[in-house]
N, C-alpha and C positions, 0 to 999 in steps of 0.2 A: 737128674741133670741131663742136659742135650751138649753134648760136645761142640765145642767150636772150633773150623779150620783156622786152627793158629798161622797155620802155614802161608793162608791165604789170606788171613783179616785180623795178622796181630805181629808177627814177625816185622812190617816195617810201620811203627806206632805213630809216626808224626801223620801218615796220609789220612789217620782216622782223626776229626775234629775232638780239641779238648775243650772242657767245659769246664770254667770256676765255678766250683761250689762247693758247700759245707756240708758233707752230711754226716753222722756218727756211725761209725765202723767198729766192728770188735773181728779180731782176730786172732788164729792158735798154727802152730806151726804143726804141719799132720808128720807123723814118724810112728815109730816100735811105741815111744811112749809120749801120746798127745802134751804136747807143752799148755802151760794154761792160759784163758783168753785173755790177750791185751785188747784193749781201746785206744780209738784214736779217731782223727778228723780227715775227709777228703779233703783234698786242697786243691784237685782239678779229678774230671772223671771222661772216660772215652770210650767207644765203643769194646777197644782193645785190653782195658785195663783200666788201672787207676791211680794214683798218688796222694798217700796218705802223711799225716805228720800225727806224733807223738812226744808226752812230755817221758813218758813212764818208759822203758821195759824190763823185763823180768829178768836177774841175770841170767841165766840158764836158755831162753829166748836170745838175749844177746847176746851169748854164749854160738850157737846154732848158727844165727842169722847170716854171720858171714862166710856160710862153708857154700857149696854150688850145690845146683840141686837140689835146694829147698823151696817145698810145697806147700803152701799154708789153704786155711778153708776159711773164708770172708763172709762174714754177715753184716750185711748193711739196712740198718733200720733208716726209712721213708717216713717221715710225717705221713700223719694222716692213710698209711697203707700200711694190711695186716697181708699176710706176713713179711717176716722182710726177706731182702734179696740174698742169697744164696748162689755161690760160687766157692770156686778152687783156682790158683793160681801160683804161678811161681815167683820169687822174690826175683826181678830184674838186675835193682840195684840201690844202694844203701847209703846212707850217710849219716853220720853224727857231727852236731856242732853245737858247742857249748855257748849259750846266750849268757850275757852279766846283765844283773836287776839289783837294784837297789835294796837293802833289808830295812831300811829305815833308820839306820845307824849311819855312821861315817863309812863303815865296811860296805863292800858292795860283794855278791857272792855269783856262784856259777851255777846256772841253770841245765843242765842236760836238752838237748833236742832234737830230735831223733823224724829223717822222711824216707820210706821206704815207695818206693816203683815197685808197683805189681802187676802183671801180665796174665790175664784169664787164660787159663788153659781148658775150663768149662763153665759155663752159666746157662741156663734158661734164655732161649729169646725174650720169653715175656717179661723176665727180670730184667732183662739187658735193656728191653726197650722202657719201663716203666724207671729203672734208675736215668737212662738219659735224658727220659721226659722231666722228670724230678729237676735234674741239673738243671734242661734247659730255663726252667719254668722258673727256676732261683735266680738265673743270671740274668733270665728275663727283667723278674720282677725286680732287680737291681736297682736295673738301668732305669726301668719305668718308678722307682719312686726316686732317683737322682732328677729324673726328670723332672718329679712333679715337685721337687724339693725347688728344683730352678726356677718351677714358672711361678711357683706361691712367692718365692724371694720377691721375682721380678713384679709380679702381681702388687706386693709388697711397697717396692720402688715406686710401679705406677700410681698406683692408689696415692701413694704418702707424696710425690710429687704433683696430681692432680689437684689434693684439699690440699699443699701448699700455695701454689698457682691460686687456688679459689678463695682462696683465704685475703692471698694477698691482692687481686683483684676488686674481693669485698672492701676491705678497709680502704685502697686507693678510690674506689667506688663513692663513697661515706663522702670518703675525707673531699672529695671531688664537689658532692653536691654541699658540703659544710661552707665550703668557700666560694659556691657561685652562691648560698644564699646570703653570707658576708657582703662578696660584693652586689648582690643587688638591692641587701638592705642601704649602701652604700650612696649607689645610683640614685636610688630613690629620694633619699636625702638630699640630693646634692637637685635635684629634680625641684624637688620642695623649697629650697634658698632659691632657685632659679626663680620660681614664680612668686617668693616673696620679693624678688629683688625686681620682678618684671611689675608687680604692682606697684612698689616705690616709685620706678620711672614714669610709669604712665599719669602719676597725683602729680608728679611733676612737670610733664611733658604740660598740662592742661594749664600753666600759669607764662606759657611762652606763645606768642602768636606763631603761625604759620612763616617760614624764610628766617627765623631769629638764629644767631648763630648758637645759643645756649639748648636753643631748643631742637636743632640738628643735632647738636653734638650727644644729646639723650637722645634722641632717634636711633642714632648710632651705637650708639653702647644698649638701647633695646633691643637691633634687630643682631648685634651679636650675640647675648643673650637667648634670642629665640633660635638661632644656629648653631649656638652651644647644646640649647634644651633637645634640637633633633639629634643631634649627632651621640648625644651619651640616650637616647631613648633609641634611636638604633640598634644602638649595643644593649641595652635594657631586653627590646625585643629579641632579639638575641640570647640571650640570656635566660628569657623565660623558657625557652623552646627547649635549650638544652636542659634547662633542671626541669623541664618536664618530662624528657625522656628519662633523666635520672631519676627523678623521682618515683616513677612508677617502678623499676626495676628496683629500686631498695624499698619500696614499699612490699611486695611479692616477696624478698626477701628477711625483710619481716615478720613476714608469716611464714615461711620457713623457719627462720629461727623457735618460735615458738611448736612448731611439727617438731624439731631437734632436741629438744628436752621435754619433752614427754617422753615420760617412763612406759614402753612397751609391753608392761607386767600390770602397772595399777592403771594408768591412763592417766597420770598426772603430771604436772608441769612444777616444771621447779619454779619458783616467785621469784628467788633472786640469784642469777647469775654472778660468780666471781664474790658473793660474801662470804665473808672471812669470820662472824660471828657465830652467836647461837643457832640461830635461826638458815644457815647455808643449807641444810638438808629439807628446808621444809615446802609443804606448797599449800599457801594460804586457799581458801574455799571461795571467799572473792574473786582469786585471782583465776581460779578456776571456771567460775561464772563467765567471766570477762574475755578466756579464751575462747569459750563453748560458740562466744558472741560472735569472737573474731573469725573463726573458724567456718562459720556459715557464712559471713561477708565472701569469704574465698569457694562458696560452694564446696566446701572441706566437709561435710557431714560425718565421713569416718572417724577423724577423729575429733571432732565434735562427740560424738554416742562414745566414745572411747575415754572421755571424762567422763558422760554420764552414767556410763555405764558403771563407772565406780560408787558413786553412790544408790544406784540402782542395789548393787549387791551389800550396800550397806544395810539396807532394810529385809525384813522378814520375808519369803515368799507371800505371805499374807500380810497387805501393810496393817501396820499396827494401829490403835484407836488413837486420836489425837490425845489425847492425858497421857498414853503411855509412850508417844513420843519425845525424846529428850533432846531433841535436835540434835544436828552437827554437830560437832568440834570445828574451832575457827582454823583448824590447818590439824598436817600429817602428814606424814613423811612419806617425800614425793613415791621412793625406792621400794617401800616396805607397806604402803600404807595404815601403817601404824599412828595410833593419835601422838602429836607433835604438842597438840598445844588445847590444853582437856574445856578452858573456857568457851560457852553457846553463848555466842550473840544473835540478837534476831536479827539484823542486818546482813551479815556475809547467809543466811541463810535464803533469806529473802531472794538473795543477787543467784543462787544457786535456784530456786525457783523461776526466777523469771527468764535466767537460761535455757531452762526447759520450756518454757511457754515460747519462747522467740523460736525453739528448735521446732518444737510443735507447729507454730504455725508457719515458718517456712515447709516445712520437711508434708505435713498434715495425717505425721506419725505420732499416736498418742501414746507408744509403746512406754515414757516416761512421765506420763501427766502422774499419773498413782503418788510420784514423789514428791512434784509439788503440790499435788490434792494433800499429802498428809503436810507437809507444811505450812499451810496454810490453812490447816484445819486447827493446828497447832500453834500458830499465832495467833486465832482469833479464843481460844484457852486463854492465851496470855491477856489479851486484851478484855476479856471479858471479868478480868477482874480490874479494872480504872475504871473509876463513874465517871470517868471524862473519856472515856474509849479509846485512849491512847494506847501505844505498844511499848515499854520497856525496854530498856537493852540488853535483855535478856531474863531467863524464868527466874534467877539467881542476883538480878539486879533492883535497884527499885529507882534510879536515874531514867530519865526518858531525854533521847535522842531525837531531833526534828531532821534528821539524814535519815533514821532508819522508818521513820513514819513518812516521809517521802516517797520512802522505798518503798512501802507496804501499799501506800495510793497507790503509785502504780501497779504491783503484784496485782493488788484484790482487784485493781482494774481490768486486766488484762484476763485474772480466772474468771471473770464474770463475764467478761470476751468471748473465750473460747469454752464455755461450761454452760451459761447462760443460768447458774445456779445465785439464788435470789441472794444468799446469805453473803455471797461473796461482794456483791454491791451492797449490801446493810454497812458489812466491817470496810468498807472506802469511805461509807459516809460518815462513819464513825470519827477514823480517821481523819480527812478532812475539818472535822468541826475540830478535831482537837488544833490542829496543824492552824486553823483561825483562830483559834482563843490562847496558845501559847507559843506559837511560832513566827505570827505574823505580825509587824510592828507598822501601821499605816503612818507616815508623816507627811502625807501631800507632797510637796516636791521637795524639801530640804532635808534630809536626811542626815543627821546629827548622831544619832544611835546606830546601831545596825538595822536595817528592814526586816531580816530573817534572824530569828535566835539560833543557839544552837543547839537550845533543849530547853528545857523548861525550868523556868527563873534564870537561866543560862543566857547572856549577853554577850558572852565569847565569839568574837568574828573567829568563820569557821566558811571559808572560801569555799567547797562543796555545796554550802547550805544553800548559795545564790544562786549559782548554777542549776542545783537539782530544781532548786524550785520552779525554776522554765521549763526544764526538763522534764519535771514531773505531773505537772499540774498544765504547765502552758500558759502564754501570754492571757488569754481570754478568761480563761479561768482566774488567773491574779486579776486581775482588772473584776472582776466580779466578788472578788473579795476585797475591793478594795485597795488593791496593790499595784504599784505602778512598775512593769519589768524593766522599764527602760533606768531606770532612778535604780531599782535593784542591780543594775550591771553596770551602774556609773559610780554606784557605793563600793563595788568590788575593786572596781579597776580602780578608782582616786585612794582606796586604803591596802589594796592588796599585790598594786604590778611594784613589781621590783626590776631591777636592771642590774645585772652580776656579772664577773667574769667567770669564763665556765671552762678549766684547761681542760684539751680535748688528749687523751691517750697517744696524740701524738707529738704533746709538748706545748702545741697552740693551744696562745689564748686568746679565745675569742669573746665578745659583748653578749649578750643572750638578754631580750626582756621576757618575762614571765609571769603567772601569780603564783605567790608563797601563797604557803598553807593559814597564813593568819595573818595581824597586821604587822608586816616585816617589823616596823619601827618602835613596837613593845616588846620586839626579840634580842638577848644580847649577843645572837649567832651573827645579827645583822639578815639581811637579806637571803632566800633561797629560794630556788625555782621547781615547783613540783611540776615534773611531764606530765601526772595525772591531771592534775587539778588545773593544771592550764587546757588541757585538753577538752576536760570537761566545760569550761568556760566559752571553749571555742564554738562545742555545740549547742550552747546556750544561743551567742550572736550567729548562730546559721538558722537556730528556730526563729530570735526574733526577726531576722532578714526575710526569711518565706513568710514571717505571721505579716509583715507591714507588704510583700509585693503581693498579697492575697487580696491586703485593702488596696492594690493600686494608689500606697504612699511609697513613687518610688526614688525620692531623694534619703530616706530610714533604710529602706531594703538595702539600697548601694552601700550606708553605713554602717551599716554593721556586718554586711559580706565582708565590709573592706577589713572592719577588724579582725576576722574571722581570717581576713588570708594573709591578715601583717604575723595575728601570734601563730600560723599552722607555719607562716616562715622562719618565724622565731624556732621553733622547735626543732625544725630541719637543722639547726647548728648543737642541737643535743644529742643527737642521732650517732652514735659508736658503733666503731667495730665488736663484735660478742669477742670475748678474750679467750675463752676457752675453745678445747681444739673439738667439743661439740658442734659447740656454736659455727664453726666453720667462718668466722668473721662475718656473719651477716648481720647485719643491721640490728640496732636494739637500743630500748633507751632506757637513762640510769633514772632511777626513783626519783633522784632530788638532784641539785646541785652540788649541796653538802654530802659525803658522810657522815655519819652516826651524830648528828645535828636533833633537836630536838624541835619536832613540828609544833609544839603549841598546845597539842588536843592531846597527852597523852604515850604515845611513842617517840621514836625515835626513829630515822631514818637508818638505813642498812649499813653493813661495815663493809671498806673498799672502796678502792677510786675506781675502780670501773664497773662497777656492779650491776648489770642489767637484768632490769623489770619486768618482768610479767602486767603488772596494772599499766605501768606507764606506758610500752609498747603497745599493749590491746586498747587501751583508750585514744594514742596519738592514732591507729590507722583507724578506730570510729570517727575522731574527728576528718581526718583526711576525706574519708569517706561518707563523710557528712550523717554518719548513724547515731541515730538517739534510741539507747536499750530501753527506755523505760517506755516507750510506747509501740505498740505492734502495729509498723508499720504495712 
């Protein structure tokens, strides 16, 4: 031990700085006959000395304590430092006070507690300095994690004030462009009675000579009329500009939402937002497809590969032969990737290949063709067992689907695209002849039946069917088998547009026209509007628009743009806040019009009034965006 001038660096203890801290202290009072070691805690420490508190001591110690001149010998053990500090000092000054705590009872009892002032009469420098560093370094680290307690709080506050703000921006945003598309569908209307009412006058204007007072007087109610028609086309123009800017900022956010439920672990997207059913946890393999799609529309390739990559790892290091391939599962749980739902269709598989091929030849990364090489190696197994070379709906089915042989035309077009492998163009042609011998119904122009079936012996109108079939095949090609596309999209629209009201999450209800999934008027749900399937229709009349300004027919091209931008405005009023606090309220659109409503083909639509889609969201920004998945463009 090295002495310290008490005289000079402990006699007057306040000018030495004291330090709260905790550190564990044992102690013995030195005499004739050493008393034995109590324990106890610092509760400040100083160059000078130190103060300690205790619950325990010994009688015989307690006994001592309070005579003068007593000299005790202090061992204070340091985290993390061997050995401990070692000192002698004399007791300063004493106190006992009895604390009351509760027993658990109605009684409450008396606790003993006991803080002694000690004054070093000898220690170690090195001890002296490594206990004050100790202290300092506790009181330090105090304040420094009260600190950082404050700013994660406040972090906290901001964050949770920012996605409030953004949240409620988003839905104000929605609801924003819902109602300038309201009124301009409004305008528009009232636009259209203007010009029926301008042609009435004009048949009548032509039965009055020139100066007739009848015939002034329709003069006059024309040219206000035509001053009417500018003044609300003003405000029209108007009107576009601004839901133009809207539009595109909820469109981007759209596709954020879809970034915001993908699962960061599998790479999957939840399908349906806000459902309250079985199916809440799952993410269909379609829908999956269909993001892969959206995802490269936004130059988003990340997480693009961040779906594929999931089923990338669902297969072997070495991909497996086709016979020993069992396909997908139609869905799996988004969180776990766990199968969800153990049924192989060759459709949702199909859409999962052709995502890959659309990534492929954007991206000109084949690092995922191997998965569509096996499924499609694996579909033409399936197919090679029909003498009609058709596809199945699955290895376990014996029904055949004119949606998923649609789907497979294009696939097998697309691998024989990008592969240039002969077999892959055999199983298209295949294909096709089946898709002419039981899918396609020629009636010259009056269309009585449906045009397209929607399987085989299957006369079930099945709104997809019309769609893919421009979509898949293309005007040119219908027309060389015979089929007239424009009659195919005049049979949809005359048996499948519905007009609904569609209350919006914010109370409003607003008019919405669309096409249901079948012919509304054999449903006893009555009428509903699928996002998807209207969607898809959309890009139907944008292919036949390009196919007729290609022939420079362009009173067709103007018609069917024009329908293409009446139903992509219709949809603009489907368009919801996401309700969950993921979704951060951006944009999103609900599967149907109905809940848990029955579409016609087999399912059901999802449970929940606000339920947002994975398919309907990824298909409404293809249409927006005027993309057709089934051809590599």
């Amino acid at each position: 031990m090295h002495s310290r001038n008490t005289s000079s660096r402990s006699t007057n203890k306040r000018k030495y700085i004291r330090l709260k801290s905790i550190l564990p202290v044992e102690f013995r009072i030195i005499g004739p006959a050493d008393s034995p070691w109590q324990q106890g805690y610092t509760c400040n420490v100083s160059e000078g000395g130190i103060c300690l508190e205790t619950v325990h001591l010994d009688a015989a110690v307690l006994h001592q304590i309070g005579k003068t001149d007593i000299e005790v010998e202090v061992s204070m053990r340091i985290p993390l430092h061997r050995p401990p500090v070692k000192a002698r000092a004399k007791i300063a000054w004493f106190r006992h006070l009895d604390l009351v705590r509760p027993t658990g009872s109605l009684r409450e009892e008396k606790a003993p507690h006991y803080t002694l002032g000690l004054q070093f009469t000898e220690i170690a420098y090195a001890d002296c300095d490594r206990m004050l560093g100790q202290a300092r370094l506790l009181s330090v680290s105090t304040h420094v994690l009260a600190l950082a307690v404050l700013i994660l709080f406040l972090g906290f506050v901001i964050v949770g004030f920012y996605n409030y703000r953004l949240r409620i921006d988003n839905e104000r945003l929605v609801d924003r462009l819902a109602r300038a598309q309201q009124e301009e569908t409004g305008i528009r209307d009232a636009i259209g009675e203007i010009n029926r009412e301008k042609e009435m006058l004009s048949q009548q204007m032509k039965q009055y000579a020139d100066g007739l007072a009848g015939g002034r007087q329709l003069s006059n109610e024309y040219e206000q009329l035509v001053q009417r028609e500018a003044r609300i086309t003003d405000r029209l123009r108007l009107l576009e500009r601004q839901k133009s800017d809207m539009h595109q900022t909820v469109v981007e956010r759209m596709h954020q939402w879809l970034k915001n439920h993908q699962n960061p672990l599998t790479g999957l997207i939840l399908s349906f937002e806000g459902d309250v059913g079985v199916i809440k946890d799952w993410a269909f393999i379609y829908d999956q497809a269909l993001a892969v799609d959206t995802f490269l529309l936004f130059d988003n390739e990340r997480d693009a590969r961040r779906v594929l990559n999931f089923f990338k790892r669902k297969l072997p290091p070495a991909p497996p032969e086709p016979e020993n391939f069992k396909g997908f599962p139609n869905a799996y749980y988004y969180d776990s990737g766990d199968i969800a739902e153990y049924t192989v269709h060759c459709g949702p598989n199909i859409w999962i290949g052709i995502s890959i091929l659309q990534y492929t030849h954007k991206t000109k990364d084949d690092y995922y063709l191997p998965v569509a090489r096996v499924i499609a190696d694996w579909l033409i197994t399936i197919q090679d067992k029909d003498p009609e070379g058709g596809l199945k709906g699955g290895p376990e089915f014996s029904w055949f689907s004119t949606e998923h042989n649609l789907d497979a035309y294009a696939f097998f077009g697309m691998m024989h695209q990008l592969t240039q492998e002969e077999k892959y163009k055999t199983a298209q042609k295949k294909i096709l002849s089946w898709v002419r011998t039981y899918a396609m119904i020629p009636h010259g122009k009056d269309y009585q039946s449906p045009p397209i079936n929607r399987g085989r012996g299957d006369a079930t109108i099945a709104t997809d069917t019309f769609a893919w079939s421009l979509a898949a095949l293309g005007p040119e090609k219908l027309k060389q088998l015979g089929m007239d596309p424009e009659e195919i999209m005049n049979f949809a629209e005359e048996h499948c547009v519905v007009r609904v009201n569609f209350t919006r999450p914010s109370g409003v209800r607003i008019e919405v026209t669309g096409f249901d999934f079948a012919r509304y008027a054999n449903m006893p749900r009555g009428g509903m509007i699928s996002s998807e399937w209207t969607s898809q229709m959309i890009v139907s009349y944008q292919i036949l628009s390009r196919y007729f300004a290609q022939k420079e027919r362009v009173i067709q091209a103007g018609y069917y743009a024009e329908k293409a931008r009446v139903y992509t405005g219709e949809l603009n009023k489907l368009i919801i806040a996401s309700p969950s606090a993921k979704g951060q309220g951006e944009g999103c659109l609900p599967y149907a019009t109905l809940e848990n409503a029955d579409t016609g083909h087999g399912w059901s639509t999802p449970s929940g009034t606000k339920t947002c889609s994975v398919a309907g969201t990824a298909y409404t920004i293809m249409a927006i965006k005027q993309f057709n998945p089934l051809v590599l463009n």
